[in-house]
C-alpha positions in Angstrom: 29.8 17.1 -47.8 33.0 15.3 -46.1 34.7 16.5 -43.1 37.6 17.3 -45.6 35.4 19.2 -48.1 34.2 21.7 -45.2 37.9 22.3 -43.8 38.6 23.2 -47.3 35.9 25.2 -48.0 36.2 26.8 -44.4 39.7 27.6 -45.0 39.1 29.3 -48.2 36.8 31.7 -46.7 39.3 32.0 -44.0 42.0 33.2 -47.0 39.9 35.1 -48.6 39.2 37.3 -45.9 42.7 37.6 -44.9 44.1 37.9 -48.2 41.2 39.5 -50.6 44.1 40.5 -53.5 46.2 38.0 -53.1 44.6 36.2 -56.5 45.7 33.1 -57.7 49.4 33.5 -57.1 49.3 33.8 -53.6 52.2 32.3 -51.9 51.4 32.6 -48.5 51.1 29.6 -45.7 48.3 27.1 -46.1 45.4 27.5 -43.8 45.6 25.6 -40.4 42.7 24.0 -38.8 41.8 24.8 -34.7 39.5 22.6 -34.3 37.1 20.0 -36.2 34.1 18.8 -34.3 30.6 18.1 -34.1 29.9 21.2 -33.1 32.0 23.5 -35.3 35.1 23.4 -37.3 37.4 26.2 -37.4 39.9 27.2 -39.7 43.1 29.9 -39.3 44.5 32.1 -42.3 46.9 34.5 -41.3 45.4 36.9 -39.1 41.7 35.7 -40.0 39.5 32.7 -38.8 36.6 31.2 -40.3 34.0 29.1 -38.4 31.2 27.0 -39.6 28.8 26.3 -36.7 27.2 23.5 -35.8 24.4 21.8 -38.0 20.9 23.2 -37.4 22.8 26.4 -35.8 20.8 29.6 -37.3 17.6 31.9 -37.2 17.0 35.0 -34.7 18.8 32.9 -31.3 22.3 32.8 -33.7 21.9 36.4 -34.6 21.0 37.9 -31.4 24.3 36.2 -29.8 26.4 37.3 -32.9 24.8 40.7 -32.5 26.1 40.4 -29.1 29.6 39.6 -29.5 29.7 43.2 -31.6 27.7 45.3 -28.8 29.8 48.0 -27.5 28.7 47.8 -24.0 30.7 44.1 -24.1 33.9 45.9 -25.9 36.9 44.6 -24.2 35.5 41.8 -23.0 34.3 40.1 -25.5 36.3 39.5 -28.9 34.0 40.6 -31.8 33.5 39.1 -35.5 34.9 40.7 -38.4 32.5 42.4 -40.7 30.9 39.5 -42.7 27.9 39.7 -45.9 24.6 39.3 -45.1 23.4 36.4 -45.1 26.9 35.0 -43.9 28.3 32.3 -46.0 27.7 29.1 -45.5 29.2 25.4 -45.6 27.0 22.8 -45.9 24.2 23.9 -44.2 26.4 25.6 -41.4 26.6 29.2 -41.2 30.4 30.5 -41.4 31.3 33.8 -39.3 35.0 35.3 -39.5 37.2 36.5 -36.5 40.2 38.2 -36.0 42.5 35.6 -34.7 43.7 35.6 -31.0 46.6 33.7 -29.5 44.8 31.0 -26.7 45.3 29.5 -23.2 48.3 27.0 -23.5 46.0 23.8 -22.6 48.7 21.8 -20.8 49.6 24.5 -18.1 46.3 25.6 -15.8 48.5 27.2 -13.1 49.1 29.7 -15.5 46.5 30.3 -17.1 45.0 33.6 -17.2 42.6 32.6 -14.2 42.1 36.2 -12.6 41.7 37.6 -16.2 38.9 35.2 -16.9 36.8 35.7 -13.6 37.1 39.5 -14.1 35.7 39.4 -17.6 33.2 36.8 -16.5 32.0 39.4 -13.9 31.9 42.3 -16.3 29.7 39.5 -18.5 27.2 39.5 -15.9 26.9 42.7 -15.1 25.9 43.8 -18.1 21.9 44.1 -19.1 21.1 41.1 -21.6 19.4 42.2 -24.2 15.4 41.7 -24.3 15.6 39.5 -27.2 18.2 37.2 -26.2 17.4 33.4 -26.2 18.3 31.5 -23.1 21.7 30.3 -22.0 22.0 26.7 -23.3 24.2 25.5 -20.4 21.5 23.1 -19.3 20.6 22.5 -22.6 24.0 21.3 -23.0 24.1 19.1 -19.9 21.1 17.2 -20.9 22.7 16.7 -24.6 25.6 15.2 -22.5 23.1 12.6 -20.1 21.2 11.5 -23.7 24.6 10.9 -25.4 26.1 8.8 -22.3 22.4 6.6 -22.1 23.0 5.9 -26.2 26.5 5.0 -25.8 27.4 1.2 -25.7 28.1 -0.4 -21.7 30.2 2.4 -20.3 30.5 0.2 -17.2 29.1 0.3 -13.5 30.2 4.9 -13.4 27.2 5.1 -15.6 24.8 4.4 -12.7 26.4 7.2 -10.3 26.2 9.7 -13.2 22.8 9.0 -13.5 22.2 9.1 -10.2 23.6 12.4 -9.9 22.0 13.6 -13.1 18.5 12.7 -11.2 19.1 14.2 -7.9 19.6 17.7 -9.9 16.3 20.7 -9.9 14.9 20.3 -12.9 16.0 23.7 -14.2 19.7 22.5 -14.0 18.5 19.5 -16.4 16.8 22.0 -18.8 13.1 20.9 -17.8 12.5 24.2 -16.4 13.7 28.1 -16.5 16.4 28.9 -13.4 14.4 30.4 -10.5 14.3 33.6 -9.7 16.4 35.5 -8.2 18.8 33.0 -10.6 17.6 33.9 -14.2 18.2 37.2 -15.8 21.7 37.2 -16.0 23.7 37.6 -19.3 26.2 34.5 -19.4 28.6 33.0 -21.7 27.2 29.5 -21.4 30.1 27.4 -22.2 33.0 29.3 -20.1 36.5 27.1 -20.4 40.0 28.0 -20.7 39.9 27.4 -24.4 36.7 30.5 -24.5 39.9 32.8 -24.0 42.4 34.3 -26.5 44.7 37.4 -26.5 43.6 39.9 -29.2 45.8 41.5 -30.6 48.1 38.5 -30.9 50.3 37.6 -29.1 50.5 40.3 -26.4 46.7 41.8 -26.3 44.1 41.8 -23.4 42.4 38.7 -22.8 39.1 38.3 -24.4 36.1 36.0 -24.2 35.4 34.1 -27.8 32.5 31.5 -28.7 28.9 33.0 -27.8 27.0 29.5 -29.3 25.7 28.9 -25.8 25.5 32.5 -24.5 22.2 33.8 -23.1 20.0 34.8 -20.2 20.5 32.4 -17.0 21.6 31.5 -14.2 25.3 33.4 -14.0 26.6 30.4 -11.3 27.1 28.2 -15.0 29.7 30.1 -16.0 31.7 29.6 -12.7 30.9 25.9 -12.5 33.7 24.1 -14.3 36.4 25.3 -12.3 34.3 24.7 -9.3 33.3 21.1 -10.3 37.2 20.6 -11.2 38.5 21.9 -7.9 36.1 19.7 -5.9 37.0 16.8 -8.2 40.4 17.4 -7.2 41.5 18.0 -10.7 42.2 22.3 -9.9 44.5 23.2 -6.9 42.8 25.1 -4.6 45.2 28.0 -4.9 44.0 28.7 -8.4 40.5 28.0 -7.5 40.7 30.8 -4.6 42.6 32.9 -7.0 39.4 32.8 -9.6 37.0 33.0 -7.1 39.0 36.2 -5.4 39.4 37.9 -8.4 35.6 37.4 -9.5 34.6 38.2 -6.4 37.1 41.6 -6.1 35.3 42.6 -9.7 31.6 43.0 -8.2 30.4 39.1 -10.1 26.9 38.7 -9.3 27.2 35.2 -9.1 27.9 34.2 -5.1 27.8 36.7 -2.1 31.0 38.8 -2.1 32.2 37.0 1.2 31.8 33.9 2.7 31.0 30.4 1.6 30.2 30.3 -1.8 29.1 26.6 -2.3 25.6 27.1 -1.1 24.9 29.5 -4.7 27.5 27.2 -7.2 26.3 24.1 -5.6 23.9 23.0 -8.3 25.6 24.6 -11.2 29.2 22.7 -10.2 26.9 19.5 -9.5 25.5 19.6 -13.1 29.0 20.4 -14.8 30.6 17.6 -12.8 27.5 15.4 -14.3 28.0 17.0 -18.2 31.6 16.4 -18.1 31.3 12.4 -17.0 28.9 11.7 -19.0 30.7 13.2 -22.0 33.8 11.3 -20.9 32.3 8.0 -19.8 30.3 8.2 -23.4 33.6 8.9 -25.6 35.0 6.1 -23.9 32.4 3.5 -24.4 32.0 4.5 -28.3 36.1 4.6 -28.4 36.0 0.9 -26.8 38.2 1.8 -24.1 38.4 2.0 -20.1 38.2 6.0 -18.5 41.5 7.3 -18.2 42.7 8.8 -14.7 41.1 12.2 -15.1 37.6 10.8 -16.6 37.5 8.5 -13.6 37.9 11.5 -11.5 34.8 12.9 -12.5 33.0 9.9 -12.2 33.8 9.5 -8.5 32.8 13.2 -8.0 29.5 11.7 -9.7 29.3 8.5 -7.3 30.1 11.1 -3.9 27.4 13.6 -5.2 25.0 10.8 -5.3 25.5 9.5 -1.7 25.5 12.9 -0.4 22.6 14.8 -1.5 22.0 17.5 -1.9 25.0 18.6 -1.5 28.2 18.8 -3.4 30.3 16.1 -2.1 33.6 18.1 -0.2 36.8 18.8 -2.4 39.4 16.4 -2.9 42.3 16.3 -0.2 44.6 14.0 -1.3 
């Protein structure tokens, strides 16, 4: 099926579920697509959104973090699916799951986004007892999916070295080869935490929830703080909003680092490893795109080339 036969497809679902008498002579706006990836495409109909996951995504690890999204110990924190039929729809393969929709971060403007908001649902995240069934948090699984992707690409130039370099100085539970240590592992985390994992439900004026669960799981909570620590010590976050997040997670009892202090010796690794995922996604999309890294994507790579000189240590925040 095309990328333009599953939008469809998607969107229908999407209108259906938004509009389930609306028949044939419905007049109402044509669905809008979110987002059409690899790893999911997502459709909006009115008040209703329609995903299909990625290929392969399914079986008891999908339906243990859907289950989650629903659990009433995580409402208000994180948005839950609409009711659905069982088994769930599906588009080519892909599983499709509805969701109310929820107005998101504005991407452009990270001084203003809903920073504090996110580090105190992040906290309530980890607080809460995973589950005994729950897979594990595919953070590192992720990483390493980023690392094979950059070593495929075409040359991505003399930055590929550092990343790797950096990639190879990392535990070997950071590059999914083994389970995060104890006391680390046990922790209920979101997995993939960005600004875009946020939306305001009900639209446009609602709380501020936490959406996408594909990655969620049992871990090591420090994951889910990592990319705004790997941005602010790539210089790419001020530091004001980083000690804002890292207040207000702190202020809301996270888990994650001591509650005073440093916190770099417990996000070390985890900020390390995002810095590395987020190169070697960038440097990759470049080579296959045929073009040099852009300002912010060499960024990342010079985080790469100071973390490999300086293990194993996180190389000091940007200055300047």
């Amino acid at each position: 099926m095309s990328s333009a036969d599953v939008v469809r497809t998607v969107g229908a679902l999407a209108h259906a579920a938004a509009h389930p008498a609306s028949g044939t002579d419905c007049t109402c706006t044509p669905p809008v697509v979110l987002a059409d990836r690899p790893d999911g495409t997502v459709v909006r109909s009115g008040t209703v959104v329609a995903k299909a996951h990625a290929p392969g995504t399914g079986g008891p690890d999908f339906a243990e973090r859907l289950a989650l999204a629903a659990a009433p110990a995580l409402s208000g924190v994180l948005l839950p699916p609409l009711p659905a039929p069982h088994p769930l729809p599906s588009v080519d393969g892909r599983p499709v799951t509805l969701w109310p929709y929820g107005d998101p971060v504005d991407p452009d403007d990270h001084e203003a986004a809903p920073w504090e908001e996110a580090a105190v649902l992040l906290a309530r995240l980890h607080r809460t007892a995973p589950p005994a069934s729950l897979p594990a948090m595919r953070g590192p699984a992720k990483a390493a999916l980023a690392v094979a992707r950059l070593r495929a690409a075409p040359s991505a130039g003399p930055a590929r070295g550092a990343v790797l370099a950096a990639w190879a100085a990392l535990p070997g539970w950071a590059r999914d080869e083994a389970p995060a240590p104890a006391p680390r592992a046990g922790f209920l985390c979101h997995g993939d935490l960005h600004l875009g994992q946020l939306v305001r439900h009900p639209a446009p004026h609602g709380p501020w929830l936490l959406i996408d669960l594909d990655d969620a799981g049992t871990g090591d909570a420090t994951w889910d703080l990592a990319r705004p620590a790997a941005w602010y010590a790539a210089g790419l976050l001020p530091g004001t909003v980083w000690t804002r997040f890292l207040d207000a997670y702190r202020a809301a009892d996270g888990p994650a680092v001591a509650a005073t202090g440093d916190p770099w010796p417990g996000l070390d690794v985890a900020a390390r490893a995002l810095t590395v995922q987020t190169a070697a996604l960038a440097l990759a999309k470049a080579a296959e795109q045929g073009r040099e890294p852009d300002e912010v994507e060499r960024l990342m790579t010079d985080a790469c080339a100071r973390i490999a000189s300086l293990p194993p240590e996180l190389a000091p925040p940007r200055t300047s």
